[in-house]
TORTOR-10590 format. One record per residue: residue number from 1; residue in one letter; x, y, z of N, C-alpha, C, CB in turn. Coordinates in steps of 0.2 Angstrom, whole numbers. Glycine has a CB too. Layout:
N
REC   lovo   nukol    n.c1    n.c2    n.c3   ca.c1   ca.c2   ca.c3    c.c1    c.c2    c.c3   cb.c1   cb.c2   cb.c3
REC    NUM       A       X       Y       Z       X       Y       Z       X       Y       Z       X       Y       Z
...
This chain:
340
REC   lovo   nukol    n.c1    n.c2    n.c3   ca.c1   ca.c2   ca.c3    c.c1    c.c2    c.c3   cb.c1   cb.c2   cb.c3
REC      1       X       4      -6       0       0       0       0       4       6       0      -5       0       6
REC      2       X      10       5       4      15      11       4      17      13      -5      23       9      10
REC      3       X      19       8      -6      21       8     -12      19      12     -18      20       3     -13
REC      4       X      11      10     -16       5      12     -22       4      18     -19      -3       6     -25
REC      5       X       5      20     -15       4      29     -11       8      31     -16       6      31      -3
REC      6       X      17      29     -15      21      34     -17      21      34     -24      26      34     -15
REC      7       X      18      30     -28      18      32     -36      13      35     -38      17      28     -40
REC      8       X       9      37     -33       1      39     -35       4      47     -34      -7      36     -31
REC      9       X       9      48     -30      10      54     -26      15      57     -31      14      53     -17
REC     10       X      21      52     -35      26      53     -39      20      57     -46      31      45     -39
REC     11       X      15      52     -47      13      54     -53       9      62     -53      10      48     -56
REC     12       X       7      63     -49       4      70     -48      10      75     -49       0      70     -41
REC     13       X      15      73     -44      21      80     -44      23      80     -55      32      75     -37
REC     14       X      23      73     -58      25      75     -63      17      77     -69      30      68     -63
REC     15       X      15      78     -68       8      82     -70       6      88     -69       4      80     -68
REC     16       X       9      90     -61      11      96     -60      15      99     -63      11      96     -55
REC     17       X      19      98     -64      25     100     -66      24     100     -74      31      97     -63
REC     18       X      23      96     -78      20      97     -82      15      99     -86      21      96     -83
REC     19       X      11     104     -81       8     108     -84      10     115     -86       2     108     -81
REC     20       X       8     118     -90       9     125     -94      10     129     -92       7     128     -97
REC     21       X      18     133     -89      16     140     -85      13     145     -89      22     143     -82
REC     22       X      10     150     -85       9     155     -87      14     161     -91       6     157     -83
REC     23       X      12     164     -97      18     169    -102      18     175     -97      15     172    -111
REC     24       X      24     175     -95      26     182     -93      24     189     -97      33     183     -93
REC     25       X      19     194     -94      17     201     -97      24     203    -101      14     206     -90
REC     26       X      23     206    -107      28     210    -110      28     215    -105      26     212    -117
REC     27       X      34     220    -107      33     224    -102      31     232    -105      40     224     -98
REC     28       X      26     234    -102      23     241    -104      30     246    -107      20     243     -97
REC     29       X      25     249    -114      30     252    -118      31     259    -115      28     253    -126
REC     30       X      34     264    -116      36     270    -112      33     272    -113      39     274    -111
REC     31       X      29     278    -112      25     282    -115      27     287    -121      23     287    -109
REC     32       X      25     290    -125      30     294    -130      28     300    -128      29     293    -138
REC     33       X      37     302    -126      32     312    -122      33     316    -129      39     319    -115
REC     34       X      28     319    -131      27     326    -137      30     331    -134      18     328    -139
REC     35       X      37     332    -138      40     339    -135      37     345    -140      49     340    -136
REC     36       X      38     351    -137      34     357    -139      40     360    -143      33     362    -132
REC     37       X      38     366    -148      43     367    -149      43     378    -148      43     363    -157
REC     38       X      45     380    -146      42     386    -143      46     391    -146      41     387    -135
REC     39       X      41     397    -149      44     402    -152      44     409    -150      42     401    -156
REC     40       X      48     412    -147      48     420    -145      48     424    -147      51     422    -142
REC     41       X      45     431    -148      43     435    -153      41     442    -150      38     431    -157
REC     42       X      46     448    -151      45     453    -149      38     456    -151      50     456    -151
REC     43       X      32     457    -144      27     459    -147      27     465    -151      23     460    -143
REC     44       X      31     471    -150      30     478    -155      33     475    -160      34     484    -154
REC     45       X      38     473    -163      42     475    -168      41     468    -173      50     477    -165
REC     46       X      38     462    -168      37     454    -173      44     451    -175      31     455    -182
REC     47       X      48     453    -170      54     451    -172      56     444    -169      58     455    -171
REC     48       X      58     440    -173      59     431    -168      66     432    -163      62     423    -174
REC     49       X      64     433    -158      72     434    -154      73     426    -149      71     444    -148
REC     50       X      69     420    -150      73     412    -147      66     409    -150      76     409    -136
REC     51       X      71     404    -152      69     397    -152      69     391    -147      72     394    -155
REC     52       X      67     388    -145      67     383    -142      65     378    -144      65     384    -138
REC     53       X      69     372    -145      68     366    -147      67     361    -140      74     363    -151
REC     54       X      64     356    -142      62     349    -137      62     353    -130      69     342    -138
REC     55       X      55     356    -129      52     356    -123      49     356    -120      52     359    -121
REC     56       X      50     352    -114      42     346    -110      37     350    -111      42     343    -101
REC     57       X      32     345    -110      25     347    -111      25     350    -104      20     341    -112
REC     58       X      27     350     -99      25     349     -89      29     356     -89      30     340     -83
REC     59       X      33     359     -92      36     366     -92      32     371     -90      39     367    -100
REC     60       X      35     376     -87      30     382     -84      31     388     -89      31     386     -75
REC     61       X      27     393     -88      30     397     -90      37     399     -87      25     402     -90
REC     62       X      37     401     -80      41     401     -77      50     400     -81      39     396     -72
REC     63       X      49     393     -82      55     388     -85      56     391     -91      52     380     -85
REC     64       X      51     393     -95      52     397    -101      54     402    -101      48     397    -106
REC     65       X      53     408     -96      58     412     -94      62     412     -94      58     414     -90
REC     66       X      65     406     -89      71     406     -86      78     404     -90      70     403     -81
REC     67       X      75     400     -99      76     398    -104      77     403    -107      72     393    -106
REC     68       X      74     410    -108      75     415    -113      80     419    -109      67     420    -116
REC     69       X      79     419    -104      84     423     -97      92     421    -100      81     418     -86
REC     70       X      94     414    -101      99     411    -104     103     414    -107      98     406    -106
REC     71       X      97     416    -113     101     416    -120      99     425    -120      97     410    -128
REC     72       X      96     427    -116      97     436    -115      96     439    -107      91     439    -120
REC     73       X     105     439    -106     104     441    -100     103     445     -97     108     440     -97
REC     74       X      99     451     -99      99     459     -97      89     457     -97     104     467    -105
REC     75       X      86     451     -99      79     453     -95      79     445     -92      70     456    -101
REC     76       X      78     447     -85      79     442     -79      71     440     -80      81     445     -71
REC     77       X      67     434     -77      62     432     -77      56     438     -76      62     427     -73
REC     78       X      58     441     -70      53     443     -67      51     450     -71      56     444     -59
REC     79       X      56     454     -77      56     458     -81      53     456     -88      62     461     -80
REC     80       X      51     450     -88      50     446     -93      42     448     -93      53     437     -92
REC     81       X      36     449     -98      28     446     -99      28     442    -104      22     451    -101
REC     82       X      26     437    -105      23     434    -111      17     434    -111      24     427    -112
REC     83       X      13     433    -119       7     433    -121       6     427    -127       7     440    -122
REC     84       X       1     426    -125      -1     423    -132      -3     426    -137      -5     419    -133
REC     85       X      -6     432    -135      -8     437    -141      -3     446    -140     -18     439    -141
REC     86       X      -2     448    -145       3     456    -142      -1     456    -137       3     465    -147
REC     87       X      -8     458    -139     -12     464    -135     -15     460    -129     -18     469    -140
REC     88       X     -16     454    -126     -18     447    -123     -17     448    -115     -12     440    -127
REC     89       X     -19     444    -111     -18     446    -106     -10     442    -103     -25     445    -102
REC     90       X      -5     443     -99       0     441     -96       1     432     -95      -1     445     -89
REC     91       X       2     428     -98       3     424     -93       5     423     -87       4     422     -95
REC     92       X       3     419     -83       8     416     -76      11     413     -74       6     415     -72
REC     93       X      16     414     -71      23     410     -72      21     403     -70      29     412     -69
REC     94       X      15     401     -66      14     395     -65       9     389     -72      12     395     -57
REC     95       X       7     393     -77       4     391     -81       8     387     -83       1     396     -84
REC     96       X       5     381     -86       8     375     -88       9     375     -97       3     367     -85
REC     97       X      14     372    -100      14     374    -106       8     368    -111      23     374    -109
REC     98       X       8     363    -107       2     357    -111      -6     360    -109       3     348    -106
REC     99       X      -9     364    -104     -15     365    -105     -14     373    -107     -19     364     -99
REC    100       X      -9     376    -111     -10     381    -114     -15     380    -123      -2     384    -114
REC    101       X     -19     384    -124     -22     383    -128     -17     385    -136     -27     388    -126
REC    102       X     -12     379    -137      -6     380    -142      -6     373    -144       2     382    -139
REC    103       X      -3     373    -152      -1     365    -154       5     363    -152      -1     364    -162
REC    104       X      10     360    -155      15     357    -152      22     363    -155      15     349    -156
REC    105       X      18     367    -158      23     375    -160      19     381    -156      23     377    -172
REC    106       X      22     382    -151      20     387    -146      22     394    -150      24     386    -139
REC    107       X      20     399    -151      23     406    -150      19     410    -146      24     410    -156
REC    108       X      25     415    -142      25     418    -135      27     425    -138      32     414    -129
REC    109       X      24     431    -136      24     439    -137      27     440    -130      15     443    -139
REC    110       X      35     443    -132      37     444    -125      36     452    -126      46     442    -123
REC    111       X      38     456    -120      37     463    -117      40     465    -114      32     464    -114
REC    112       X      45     469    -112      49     471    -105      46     474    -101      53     475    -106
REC    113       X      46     473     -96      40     478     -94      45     480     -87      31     473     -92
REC    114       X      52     480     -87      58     486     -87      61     483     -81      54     496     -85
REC    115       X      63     488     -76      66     484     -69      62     485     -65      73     487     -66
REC    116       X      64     480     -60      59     477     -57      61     478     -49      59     469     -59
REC    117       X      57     478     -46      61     480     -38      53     475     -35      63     492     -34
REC    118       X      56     472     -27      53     468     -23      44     472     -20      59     467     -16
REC    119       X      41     470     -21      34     472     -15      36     476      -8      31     465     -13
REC    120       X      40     470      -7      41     474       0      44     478       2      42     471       4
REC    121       X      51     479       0      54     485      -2      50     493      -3      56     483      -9
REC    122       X      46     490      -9      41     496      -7      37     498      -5      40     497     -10
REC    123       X      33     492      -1      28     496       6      33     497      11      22     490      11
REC    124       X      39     496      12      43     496      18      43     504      16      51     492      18
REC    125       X      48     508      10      48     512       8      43     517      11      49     511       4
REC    126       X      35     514       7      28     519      11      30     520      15      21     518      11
REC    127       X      32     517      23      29     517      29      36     522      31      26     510      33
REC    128       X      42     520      30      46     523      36      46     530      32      54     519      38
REC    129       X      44     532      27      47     537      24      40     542      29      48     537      14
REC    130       X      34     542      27      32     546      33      31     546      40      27     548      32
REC    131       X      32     540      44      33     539      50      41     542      50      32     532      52
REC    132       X      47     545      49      52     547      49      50     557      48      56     543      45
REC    133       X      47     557      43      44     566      41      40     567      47      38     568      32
REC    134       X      36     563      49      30     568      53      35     569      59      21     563      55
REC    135       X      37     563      62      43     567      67      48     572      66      47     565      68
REC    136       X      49     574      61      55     578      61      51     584      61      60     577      56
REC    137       X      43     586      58      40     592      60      38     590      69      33     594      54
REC    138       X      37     586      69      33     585      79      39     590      83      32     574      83
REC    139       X      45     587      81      53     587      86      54     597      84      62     579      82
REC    140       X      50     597      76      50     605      76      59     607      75      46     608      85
REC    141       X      61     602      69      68     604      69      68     609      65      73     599      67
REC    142       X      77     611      67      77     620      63      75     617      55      88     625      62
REC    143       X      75     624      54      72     626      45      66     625      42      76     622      40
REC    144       X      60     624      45      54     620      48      50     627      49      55     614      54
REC    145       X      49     628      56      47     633      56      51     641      59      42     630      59
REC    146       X      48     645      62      54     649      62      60     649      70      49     658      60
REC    147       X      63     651      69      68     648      75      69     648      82      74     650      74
REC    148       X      63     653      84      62     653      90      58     647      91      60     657      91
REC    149       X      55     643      85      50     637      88      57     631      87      41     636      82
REC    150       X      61     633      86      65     624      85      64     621      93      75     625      81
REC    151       X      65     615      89      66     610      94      60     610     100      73     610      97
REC    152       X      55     615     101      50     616     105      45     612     106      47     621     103
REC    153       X      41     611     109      35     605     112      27     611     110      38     603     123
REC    154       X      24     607     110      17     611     107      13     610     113      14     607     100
REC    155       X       9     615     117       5     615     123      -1     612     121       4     622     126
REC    156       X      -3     608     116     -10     607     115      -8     597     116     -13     611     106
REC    157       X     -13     596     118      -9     586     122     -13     584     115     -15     580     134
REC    158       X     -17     585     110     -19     583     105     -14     583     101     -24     586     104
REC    159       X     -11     585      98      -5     585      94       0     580      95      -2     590      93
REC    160       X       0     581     102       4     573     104       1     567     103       7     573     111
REC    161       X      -5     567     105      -9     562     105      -8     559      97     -16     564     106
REC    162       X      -8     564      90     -10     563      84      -1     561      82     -14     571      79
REC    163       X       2     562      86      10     561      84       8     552      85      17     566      91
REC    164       X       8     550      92       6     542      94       1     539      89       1     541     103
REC    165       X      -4     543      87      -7     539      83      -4     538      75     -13     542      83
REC    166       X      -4     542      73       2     542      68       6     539      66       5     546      68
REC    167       X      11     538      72      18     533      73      15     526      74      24     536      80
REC    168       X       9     523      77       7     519      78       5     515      71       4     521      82
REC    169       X       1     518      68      -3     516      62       5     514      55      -9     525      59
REC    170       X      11     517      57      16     515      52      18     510      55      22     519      50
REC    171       X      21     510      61      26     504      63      21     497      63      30     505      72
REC    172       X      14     497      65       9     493      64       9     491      56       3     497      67
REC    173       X      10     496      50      11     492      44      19     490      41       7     497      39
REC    174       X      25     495      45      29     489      45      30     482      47      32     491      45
REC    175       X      29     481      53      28     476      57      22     471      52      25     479      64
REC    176       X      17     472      47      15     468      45      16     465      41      12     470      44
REC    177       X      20     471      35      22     469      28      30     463      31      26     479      22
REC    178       X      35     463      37      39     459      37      35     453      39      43     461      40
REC    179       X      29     452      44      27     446      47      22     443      45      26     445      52
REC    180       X      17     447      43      11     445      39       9     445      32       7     449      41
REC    181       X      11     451      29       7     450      24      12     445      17       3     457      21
REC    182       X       7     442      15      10     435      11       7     438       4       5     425      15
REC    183       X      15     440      -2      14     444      -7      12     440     -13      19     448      -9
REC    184       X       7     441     -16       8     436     -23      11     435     -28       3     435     -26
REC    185       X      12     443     -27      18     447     -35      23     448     -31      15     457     -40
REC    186       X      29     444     -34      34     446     -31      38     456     -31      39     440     -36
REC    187       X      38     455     -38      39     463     -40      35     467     -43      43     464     -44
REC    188       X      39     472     -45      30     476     -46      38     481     -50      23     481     -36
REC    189       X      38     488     -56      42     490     -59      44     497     -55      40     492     -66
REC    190       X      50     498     -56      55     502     -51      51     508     -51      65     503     -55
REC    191       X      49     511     -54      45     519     -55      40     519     -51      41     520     -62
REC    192       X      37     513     -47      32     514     -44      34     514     -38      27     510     -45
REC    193       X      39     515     -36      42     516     -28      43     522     -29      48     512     -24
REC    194       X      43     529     -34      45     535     -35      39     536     -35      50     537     -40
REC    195       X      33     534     -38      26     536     -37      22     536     -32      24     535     -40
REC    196       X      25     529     -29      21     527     -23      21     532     -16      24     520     -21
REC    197       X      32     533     -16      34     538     -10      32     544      -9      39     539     -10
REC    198       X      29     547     -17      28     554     -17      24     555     -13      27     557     -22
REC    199       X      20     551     -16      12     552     -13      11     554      -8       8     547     -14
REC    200       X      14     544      -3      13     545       5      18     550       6      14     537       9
REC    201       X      24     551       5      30     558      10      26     563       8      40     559       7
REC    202       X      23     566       3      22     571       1      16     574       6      21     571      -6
REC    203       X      12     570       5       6     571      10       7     571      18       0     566       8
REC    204       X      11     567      19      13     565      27      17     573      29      20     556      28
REC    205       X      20     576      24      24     582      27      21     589      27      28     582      24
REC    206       X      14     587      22       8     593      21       3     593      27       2     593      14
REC    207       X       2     586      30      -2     584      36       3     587      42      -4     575      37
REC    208       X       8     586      44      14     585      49      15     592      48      21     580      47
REC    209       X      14     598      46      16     605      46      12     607      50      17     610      39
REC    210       X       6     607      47      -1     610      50      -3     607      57      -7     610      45
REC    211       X      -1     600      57      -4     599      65       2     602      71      -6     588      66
REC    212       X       7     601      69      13     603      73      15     611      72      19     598      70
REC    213       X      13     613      69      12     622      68      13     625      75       4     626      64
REC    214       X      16     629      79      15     633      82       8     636      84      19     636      80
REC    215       X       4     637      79      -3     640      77      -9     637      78      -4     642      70
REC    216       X      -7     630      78     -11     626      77     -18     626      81      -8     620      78
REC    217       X     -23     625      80     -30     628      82     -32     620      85     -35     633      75
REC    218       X     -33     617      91     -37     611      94     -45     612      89     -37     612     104
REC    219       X     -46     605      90     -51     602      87     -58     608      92     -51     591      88
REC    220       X     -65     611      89     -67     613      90     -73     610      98     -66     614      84
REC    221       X     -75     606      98     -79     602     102     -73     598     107     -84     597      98
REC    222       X     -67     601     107     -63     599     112     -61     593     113     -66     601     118
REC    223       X     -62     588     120     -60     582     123     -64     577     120     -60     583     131
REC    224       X     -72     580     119     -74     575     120     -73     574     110     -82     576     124
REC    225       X     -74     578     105     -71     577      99     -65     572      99     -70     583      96
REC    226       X     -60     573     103     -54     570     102     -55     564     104     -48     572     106
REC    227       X     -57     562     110     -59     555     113     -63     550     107     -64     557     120
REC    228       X     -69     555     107     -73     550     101     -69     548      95     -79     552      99
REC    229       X     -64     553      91     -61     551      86     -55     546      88     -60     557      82
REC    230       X     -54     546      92     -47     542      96     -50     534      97     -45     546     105
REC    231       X     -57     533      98     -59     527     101     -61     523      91     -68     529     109
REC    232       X     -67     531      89     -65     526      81     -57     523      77     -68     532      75
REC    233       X     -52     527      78     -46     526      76     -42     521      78     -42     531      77
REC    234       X     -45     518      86     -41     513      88     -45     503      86     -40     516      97
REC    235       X     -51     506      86     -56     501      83     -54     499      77     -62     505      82
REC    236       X     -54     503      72     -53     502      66     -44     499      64     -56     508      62
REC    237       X     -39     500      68     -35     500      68     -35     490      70     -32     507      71
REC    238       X     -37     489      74     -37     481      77     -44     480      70     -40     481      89
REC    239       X     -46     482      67     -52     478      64     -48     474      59     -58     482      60
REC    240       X     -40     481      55     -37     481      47     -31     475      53     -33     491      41
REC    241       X     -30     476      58     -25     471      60     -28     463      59     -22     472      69
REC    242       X     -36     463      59     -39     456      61     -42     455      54     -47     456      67
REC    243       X     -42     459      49     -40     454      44     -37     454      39     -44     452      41
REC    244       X     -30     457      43     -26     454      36     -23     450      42     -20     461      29
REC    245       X     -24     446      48     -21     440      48     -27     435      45     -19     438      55
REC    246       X     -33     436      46     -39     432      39     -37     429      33     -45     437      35
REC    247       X     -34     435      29     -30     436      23     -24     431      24     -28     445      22
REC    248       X     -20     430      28     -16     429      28     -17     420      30     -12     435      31
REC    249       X     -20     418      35     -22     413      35     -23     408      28     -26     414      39
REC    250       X     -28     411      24     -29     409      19     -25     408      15     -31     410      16
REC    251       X     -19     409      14     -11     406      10      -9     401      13      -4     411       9
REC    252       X      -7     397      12       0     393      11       6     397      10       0     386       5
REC    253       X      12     398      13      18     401      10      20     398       5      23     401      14
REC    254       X      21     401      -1      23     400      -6      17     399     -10      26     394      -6
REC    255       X      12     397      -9       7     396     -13       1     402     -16       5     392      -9
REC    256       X      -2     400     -21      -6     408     -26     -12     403     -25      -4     411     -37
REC    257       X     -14     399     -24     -21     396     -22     -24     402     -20     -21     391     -17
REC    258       X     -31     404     -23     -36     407     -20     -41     405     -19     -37     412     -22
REC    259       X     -43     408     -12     -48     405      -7     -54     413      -6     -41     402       1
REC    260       X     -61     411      -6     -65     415      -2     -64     416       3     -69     413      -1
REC    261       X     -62     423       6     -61     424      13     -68     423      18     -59     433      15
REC    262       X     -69     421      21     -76     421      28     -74     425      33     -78     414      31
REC    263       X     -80     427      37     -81     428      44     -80     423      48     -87     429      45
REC    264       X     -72     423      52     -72     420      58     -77     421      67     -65     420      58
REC    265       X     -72     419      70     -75     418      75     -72     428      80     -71     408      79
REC    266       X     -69     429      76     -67     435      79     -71     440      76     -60     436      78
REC    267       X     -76     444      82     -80     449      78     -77     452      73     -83     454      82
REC    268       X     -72     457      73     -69     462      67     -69     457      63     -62     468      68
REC    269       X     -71     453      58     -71     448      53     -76     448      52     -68     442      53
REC    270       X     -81     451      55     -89     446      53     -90     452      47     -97     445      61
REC    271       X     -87     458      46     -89     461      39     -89     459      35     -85     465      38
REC    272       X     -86     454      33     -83     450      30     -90     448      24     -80     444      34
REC    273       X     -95     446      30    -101     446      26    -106     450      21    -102     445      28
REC    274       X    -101     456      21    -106     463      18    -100     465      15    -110     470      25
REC    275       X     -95     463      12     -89     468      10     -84     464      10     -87     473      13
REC    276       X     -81     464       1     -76     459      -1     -67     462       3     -78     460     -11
REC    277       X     -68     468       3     -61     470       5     -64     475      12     -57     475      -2
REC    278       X     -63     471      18     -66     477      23     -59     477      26     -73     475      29
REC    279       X     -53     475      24     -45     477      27     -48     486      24     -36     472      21
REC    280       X     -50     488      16     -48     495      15     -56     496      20     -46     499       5
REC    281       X     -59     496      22     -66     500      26     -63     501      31     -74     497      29
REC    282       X     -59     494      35     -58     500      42     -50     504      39     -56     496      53
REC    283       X     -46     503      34     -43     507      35     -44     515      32     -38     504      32
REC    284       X     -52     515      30     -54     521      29     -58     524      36     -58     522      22
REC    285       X     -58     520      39     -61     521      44     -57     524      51     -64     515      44
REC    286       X     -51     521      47     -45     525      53     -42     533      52     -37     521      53
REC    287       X     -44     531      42     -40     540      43     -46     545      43     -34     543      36
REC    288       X     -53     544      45     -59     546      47     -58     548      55     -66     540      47
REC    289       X     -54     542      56     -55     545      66     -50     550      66     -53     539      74
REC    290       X     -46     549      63     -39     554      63     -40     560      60     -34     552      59
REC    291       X     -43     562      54     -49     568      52     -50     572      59     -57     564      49
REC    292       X     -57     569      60     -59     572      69     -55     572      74     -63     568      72
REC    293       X     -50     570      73     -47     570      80     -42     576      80     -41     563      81
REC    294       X     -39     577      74     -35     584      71     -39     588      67     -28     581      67
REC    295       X     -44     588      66     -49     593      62     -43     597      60     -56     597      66
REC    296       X     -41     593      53     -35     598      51     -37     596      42     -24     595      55
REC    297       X     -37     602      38     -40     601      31     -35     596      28     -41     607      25
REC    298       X     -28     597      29     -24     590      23     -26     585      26     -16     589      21
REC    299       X     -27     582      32     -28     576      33     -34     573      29     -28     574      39
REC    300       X     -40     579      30     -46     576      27     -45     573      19     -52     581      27
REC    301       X     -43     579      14     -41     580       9     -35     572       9     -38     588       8
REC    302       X     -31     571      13     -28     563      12     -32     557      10     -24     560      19
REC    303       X     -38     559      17     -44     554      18     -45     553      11     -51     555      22
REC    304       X     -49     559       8     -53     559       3     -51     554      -4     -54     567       1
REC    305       X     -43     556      -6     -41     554     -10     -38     546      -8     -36     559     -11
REC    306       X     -36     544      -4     -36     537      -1     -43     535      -2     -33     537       7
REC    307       X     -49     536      -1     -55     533      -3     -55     531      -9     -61     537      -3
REC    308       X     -54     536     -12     -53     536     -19     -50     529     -22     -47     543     -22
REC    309       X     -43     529     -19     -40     524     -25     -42     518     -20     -29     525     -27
REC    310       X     -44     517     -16     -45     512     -13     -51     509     -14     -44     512      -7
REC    311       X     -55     513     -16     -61     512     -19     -60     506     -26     -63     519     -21
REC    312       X     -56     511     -30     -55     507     -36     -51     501     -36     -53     512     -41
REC    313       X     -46     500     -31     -43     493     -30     -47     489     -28     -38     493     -28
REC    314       X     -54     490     -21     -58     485     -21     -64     482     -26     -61     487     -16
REC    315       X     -65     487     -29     -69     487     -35     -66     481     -41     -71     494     -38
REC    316       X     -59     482     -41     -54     477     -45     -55     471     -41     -44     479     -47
REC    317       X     -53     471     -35     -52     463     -31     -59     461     -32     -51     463     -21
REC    318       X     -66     465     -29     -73     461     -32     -75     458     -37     -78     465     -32
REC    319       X     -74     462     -43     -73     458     -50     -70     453     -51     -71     462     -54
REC    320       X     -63     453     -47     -58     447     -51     -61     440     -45     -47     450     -49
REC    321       X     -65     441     -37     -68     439     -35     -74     435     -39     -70     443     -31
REC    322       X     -79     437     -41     -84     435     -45     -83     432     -50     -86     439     -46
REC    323       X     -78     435     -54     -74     427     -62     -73     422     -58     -66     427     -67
REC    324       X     -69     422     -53     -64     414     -51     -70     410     -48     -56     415     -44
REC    325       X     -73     414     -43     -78     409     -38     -87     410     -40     -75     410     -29
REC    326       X     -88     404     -42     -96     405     -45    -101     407     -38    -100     398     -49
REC    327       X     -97     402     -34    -102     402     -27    -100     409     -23    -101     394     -21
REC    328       X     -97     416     -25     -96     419     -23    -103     424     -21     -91     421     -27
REC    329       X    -102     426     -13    -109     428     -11    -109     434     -13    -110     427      -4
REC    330       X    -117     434     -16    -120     440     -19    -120     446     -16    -126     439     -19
REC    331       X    -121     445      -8    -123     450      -4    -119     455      -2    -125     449       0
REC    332       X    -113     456      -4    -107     458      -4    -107     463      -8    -101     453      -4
REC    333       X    -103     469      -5    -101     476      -8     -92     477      -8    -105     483      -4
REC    334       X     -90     479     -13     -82     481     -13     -79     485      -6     -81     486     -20
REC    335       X     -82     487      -5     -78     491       2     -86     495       6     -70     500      -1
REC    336       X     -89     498       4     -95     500      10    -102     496       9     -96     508      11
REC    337       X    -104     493      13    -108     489      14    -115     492      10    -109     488      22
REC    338       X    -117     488       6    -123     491       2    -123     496       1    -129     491       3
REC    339       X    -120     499      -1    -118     507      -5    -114     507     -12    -111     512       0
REC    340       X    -107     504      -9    -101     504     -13     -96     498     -12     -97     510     -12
């Protein structure tokens, strides 16, 4: 019996074994990458100024900067635009060259759009330049006013008050622009830090004469006018602190992902719900308390014109709001709540 076990056991192993293995899978063919072939081209003049052969599909714009940057070293990326059309809107340097709307022969309309200097550079610039002027009229140095007033102290406690507030509202936006605010544009063109400064030094030193004047006349309704414009100034000053850390929550470092700001859990955010940009409400709301507090005409005239352009840059954010996100809430106004 053992016997006839172990042949019955032998003849299975050899049955097993001769049966058919299975064919080994061929092995998957590469994929075939389609290189691009990309062609640069002076939007004014239609002049071909590079070629570019065999470039990935997965390429950024970016990369194709940094490829024309090579073969002409005097425009660095960031001084670089490309367009698909002359007249066309910018591409972004993170725009991919495979979902660009192009065949496998790209052409790109470059632009100079000149030298380039940092963002922050130049809010740095805005802020210390008139936080440094309005002092130097407050301290009442020579050549300012006439010389019996140099270096004098002003008997009105309001002017000092307008000095604290003043100095407060800059170092509070430098202190922002280094820790907070998260820039999407790296640069922005050299000319606009000459335009930018005027503006704020120019005005910071037309405001700073008259409240620090010798002459200076106190706000008419006295203590109690100062106080109430001191308590709006300081309000609105903690609202624009509470949301541009909102603003700023909503980035990833490094990242251009845009996101719908909401109403957190912190009251000064709940504007949020009535008004696409309420960073510029209370910052118009600060130089309102400041208005009243100094009832001095250039500051109002600052206000007035700071409405102005801040107006029109909310009205750009609302719009550029409303293309990107469909579910973008209706009920919302650019900077004042169902008005504007």
């Amino acid at each position: 019996m053992d016997t006839l076990a172990l042949e019955a056991k032998a003849t299975g192993q050899e049955k097993k074994s001769s049966a058919p293995r299975p064919r080994p899978k061929p092995p998957k063919k590469a994929k075939r990458i389609v290189y691009f072939e990309v062609e640069i081209v002076d939007a004014k003049t239609k002049e071909k100024l590079l070629l570019l052969d065999k470039v990935e599909p997965t390429s950024t714009i970016l990369d194709i900067k940094a490829l024309f940057h090579k073969s002409n070293p005097q425009w660095y990326p960031a001084r670089q635009s490309l367009r698909l059309d002359p007249k066309g809107k910018c591409l972004k340097d993170e725009d991919v060259l495979q979902t660009l709307p192009v065949g496998t022969t790209a052409s790109f309309y470059f632009s100079d759009m000149g030298a380039q200097i940092a963002w922050g550079t130049v809010f740095l610039s805005e802020c210390y330049g008139p936080l440094l002027i309005y002092l130097m009229f407050y301290f009442r140095l020579p050549f300012i006013y006439a010389p019996k007033y140099d270096f004098s102290s002003s008997k009105h406690w309001v002017v000092h008050l307008a000095c604290m507030c003043h100095s407060f509202h800059y170092v509070k936006r430098i202190l922002e622009t280094l820790f907070i605010h998260r820039i999407s544009h790296g640069t922005m063109p050299l000319r606009n830090i000459f335009k930018n400064c005027s503006y704020y030094w120019c005005f910071a030193a037309w405001m700073a004469y008259y409240i620090n004047h010798p002459l200076y006349t106190p706000p008419y309704y006295g203590q109690q006018q100062v106080k109430t414009a001191l308590i709006i100034f300081l309000f609105c000053q903690v609202g624009n602190f509470s949301i541009n850390i909102t603003l700023r929550n909503l980035k990833c470092p490094g990242s251009k992902v845009k996101k719908i700001p909401h109403p957190t859990k912190n009251p000064f955010t709940w504007i949020f719900a009535l008004v696409s940009c309420p960073n510029y409400t209370y910052e118009l709301g600060s130089w309102m308390g400041f208005t009243v507090m100094t009832q001095c005409l250039p500051v109002a005239f600052f206000t007035i014109v700071g409405f102005v352009l801040m107006t029109v840059w909310a009205r750009g954010k609302h719009r550029n709001y409303r293309k990107e996100f469909r579910d973008y809430p209706t009920l919302r106004s650019p900077i004042l709540p169902f008005i504007l």
